[in-house]
C-alpha positions as CSV (number, residue, x, y, z in Angstrom):
1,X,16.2,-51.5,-5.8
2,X,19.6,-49.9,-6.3
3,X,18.9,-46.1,-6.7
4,X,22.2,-45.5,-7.6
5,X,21.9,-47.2,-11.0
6,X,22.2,-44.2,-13.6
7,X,18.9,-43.9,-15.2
8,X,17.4,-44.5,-11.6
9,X,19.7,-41.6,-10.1
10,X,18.9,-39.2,-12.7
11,X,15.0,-39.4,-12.6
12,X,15.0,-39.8,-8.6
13,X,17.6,-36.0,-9.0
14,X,15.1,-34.5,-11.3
15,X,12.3,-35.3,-9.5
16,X,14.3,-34.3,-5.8
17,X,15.1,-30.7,-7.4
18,X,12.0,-29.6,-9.4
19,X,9.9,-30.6,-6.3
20,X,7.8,-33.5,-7.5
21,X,9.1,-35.8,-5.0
22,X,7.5,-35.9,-1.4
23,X,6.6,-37.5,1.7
24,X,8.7,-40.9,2.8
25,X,10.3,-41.0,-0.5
26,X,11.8,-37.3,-0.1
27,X,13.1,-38.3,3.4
28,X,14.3,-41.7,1.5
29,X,16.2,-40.2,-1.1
30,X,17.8,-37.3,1.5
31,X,19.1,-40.2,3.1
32,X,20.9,-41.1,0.2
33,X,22.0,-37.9,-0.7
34,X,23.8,-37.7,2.7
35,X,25.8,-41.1,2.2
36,X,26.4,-40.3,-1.8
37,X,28.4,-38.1,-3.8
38,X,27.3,-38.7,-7.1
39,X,23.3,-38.4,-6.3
40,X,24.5,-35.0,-4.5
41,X,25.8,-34.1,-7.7
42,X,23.1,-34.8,-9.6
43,X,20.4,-33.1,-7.9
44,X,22.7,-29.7,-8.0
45,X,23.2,-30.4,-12.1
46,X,19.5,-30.5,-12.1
47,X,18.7,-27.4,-10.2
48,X,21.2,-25.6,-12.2
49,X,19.4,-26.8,-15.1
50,X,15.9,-25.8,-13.7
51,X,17.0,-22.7,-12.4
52,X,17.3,-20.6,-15.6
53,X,13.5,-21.5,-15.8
54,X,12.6,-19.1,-12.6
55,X,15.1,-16.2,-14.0
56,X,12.7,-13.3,-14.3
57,X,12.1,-11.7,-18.0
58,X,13.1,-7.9,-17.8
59,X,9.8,-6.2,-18.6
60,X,9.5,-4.4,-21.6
61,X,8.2,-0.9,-21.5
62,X,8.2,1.0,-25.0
63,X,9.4,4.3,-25.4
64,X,6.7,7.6,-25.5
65,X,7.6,7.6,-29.0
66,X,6.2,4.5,-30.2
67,X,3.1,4.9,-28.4
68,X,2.8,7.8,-30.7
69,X,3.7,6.5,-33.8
70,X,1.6,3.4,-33.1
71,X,-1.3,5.7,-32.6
72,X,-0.6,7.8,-35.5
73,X,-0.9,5.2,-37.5
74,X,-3.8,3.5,-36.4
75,X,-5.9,6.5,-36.1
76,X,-5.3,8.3,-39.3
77,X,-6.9,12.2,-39.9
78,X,-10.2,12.3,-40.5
79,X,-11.9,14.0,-43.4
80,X,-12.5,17.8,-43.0
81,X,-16.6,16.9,-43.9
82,X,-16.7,14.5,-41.6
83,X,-15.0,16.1,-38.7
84,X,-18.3,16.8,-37.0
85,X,-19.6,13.8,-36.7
86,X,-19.1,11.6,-34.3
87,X,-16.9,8.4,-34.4
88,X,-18.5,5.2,-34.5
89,X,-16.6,2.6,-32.4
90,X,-18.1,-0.6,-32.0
91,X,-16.9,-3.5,-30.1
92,X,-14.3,-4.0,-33.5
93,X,-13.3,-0.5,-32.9
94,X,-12.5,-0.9,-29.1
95,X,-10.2,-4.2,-29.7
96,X,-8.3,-1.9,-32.5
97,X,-8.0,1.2,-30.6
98,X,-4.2,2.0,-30.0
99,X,-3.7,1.6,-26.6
100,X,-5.1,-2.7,-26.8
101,X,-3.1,-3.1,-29.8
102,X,0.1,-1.3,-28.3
103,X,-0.4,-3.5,-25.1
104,X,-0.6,-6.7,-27.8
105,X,2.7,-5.6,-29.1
106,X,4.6,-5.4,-25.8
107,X,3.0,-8.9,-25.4
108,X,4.4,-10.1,-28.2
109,X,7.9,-8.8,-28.0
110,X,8.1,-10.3,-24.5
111,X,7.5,-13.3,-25.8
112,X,9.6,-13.3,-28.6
113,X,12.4,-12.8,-25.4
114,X,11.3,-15.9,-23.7
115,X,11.1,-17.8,-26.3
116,X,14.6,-16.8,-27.3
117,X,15.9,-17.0,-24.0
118,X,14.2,-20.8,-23.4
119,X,13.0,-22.4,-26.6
120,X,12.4,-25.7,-24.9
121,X,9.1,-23.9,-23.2
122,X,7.4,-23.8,-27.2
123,X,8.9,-27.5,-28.2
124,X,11.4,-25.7,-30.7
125,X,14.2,-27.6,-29.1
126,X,14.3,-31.4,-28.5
127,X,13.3,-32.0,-24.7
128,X,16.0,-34.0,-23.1
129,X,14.3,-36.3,-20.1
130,X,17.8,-37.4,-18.8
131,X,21.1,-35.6,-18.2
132,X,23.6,-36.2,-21.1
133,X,26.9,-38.3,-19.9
134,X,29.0,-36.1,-18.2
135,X,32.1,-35.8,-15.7
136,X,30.7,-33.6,-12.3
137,X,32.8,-31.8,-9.9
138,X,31.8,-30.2,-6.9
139,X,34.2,-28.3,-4.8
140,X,34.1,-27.4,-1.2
141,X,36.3,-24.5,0.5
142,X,37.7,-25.3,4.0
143,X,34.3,-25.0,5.8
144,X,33.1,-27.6,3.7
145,X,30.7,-25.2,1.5
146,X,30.1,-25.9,-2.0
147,X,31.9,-23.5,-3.3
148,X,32.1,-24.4,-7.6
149,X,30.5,-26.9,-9.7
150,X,32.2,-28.0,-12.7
151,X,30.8,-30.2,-15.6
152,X,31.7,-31.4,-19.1
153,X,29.9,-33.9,-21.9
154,X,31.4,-37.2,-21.6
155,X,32.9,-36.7,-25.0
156,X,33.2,-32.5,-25.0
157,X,36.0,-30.3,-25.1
158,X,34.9,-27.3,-22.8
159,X,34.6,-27.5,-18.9
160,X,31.6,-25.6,-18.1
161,X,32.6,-23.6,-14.0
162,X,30.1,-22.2,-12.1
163,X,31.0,-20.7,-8.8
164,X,28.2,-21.3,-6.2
165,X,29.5,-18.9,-4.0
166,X,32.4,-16.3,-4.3
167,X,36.4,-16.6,-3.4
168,X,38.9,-13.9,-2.8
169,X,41.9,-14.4,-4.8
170,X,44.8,-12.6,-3.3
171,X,45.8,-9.6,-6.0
172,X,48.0,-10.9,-8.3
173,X,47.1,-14.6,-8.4
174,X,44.9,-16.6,-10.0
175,X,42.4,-19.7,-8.9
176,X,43.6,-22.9,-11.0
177,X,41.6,-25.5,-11.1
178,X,43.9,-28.9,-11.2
179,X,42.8,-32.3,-11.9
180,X,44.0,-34.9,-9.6
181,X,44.1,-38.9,-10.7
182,X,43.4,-41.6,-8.7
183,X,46.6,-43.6,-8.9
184,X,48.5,-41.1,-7.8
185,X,50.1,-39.9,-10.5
186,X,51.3,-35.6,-10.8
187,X,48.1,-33.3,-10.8
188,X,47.5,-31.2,-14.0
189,X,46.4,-28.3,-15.2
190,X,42.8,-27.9,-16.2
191,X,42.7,-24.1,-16.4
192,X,41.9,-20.4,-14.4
193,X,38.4,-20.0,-12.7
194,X,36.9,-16.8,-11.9
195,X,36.5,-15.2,-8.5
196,X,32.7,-15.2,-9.2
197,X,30.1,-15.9,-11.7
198,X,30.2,-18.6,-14.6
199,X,33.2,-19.7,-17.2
200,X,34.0,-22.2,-20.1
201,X,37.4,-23.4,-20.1
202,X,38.7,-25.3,-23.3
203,X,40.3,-28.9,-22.9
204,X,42.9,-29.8,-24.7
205,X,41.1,-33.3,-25.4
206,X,37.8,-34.6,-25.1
207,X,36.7,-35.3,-21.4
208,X,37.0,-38.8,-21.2
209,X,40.9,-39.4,-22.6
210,X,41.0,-36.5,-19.5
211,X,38.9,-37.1,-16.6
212,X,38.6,-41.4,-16.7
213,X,41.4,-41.5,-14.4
214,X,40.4,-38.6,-12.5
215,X,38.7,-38.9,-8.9
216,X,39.3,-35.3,-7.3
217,X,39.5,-31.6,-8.4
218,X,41.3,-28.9,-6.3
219,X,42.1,-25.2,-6.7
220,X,45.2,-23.2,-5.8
221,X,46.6,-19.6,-6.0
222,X,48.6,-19.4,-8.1
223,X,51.1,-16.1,-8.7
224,X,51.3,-18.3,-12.4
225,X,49.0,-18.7,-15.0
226,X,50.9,-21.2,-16.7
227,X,51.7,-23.1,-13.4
228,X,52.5,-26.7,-14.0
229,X,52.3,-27.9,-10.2
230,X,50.1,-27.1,-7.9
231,X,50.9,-24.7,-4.5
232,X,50.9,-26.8,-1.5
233,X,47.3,-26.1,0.1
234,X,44.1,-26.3,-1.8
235,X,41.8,-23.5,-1.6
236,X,39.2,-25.8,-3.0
237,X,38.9,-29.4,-3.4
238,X,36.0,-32.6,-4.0
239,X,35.2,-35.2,-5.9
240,X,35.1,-36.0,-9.7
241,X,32.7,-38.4,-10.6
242,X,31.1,-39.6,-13.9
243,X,27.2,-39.1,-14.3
244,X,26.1,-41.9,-16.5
């Protein structure tokens, strides 16, 4: 069986990085991730991708003042002739007093968050089973660390970066990214990265007329935003490879 084949690759990544693979066919597919690129590539994709599931929801504490006006409302003034008797709360009463119902609204406005943060987890988004076509670039620094992870739809016009780790660009400069194509011909510009964190860079043309001819990507400093060649020595450098 050739676990290379694209469909086979993806579901063997998925599996690999949400943890549903184990035993001998774990140790099988490390194996494979050691001698290839492109199902290294895919596994990070798919843990980037699984990742925002485990971010932790900032909890939601509301202010002293709507406790207040919560129980204002739901506990209106009694009657001045019945002030003396007591209240009758039955098991109604206790579900409805202000504090449960307060507690049911913080519920519900943390999950209005996480649904709006991940609407996949309700089905109010499409479920996608396989990675979409796209053009994968992981980048190592001179230790040979992943260092940045770049991606773009086969047919898209934004390069999505993700630094996996931190650089530090010397003050002044900036980290270009460059493509560089297989037959040899001049590297070009793709765009500036950031020191840190996540970044969309706009293409100039949709990923494929770009990248089909592309087999590495490199960074440089640059003292040039607008550089058209890149500086000697990459800072940054790996493979380009096409995920479908």
């Amino acid at each position: 069986m050739n676990l290379l084949r694209p469909e086979r690759l993806d579901a063997l990544a998925r599996d690999y990085a949400s943890g549903l693979m184990h035993g001998g066919a774990r140790r099988r597919f490390e194996a494979v991730l050691r001698a290839s690129r492109a199902a290294e590539l895919a596994v990070l994709v798919w843990q980037d991708r699984l990742a925002t599931l485990a971010a932790p929801v900032p909890p939601l504490q509301p202010s002293p003042a709507v406790w207040q006006r919560l129980e204002q409302r739901l506990q209106p003034a009694q009657p001045a002739t019945a002030a003396a008797a007591p209240p009758r709360r039955g098991w109604l009463g206790g579900i409805l007093s202000g504090r449960s119902l307060g507690g049911a609204l913080a519920g519900l406005l943390l999950a209005v968050v996480v649904l709006r943060e991940q609407p996949g987890l309700a089905g109010l988004e499409p479920a996608r089973e396989t990675l979409p076509a796209s053009y994968v670039g992981l980048l190592l620094d001179e230790a040979g660390k992943p260092t940045l992870l770049a991606s773009s739809r086969r047919h898209g016009k934004v390069l999505a970066v993700k630094m996996l780790q931190p650089i530090q660009i010397p003050a002044g400069q900036v980290a270009t990214l460059w493509a560089l194509p297989k037959d040899g011909a001049a590297a070009f510009r793709v765009g500036v990265v950031p020191a840190q964190g996540n970044a969309t860079l706009p293409l100039p043309a949709p990923a494929e007329k770009l990248f089909f001819g592309v087999s590495r990507l490199a960074v440089t400093y640059e003292a040039d935003a607008n550089a058209t060649a890149p500086a000697p020595a990459f800072v940054l450098s790996g493979h380009c490879v096409k995920l479908w």
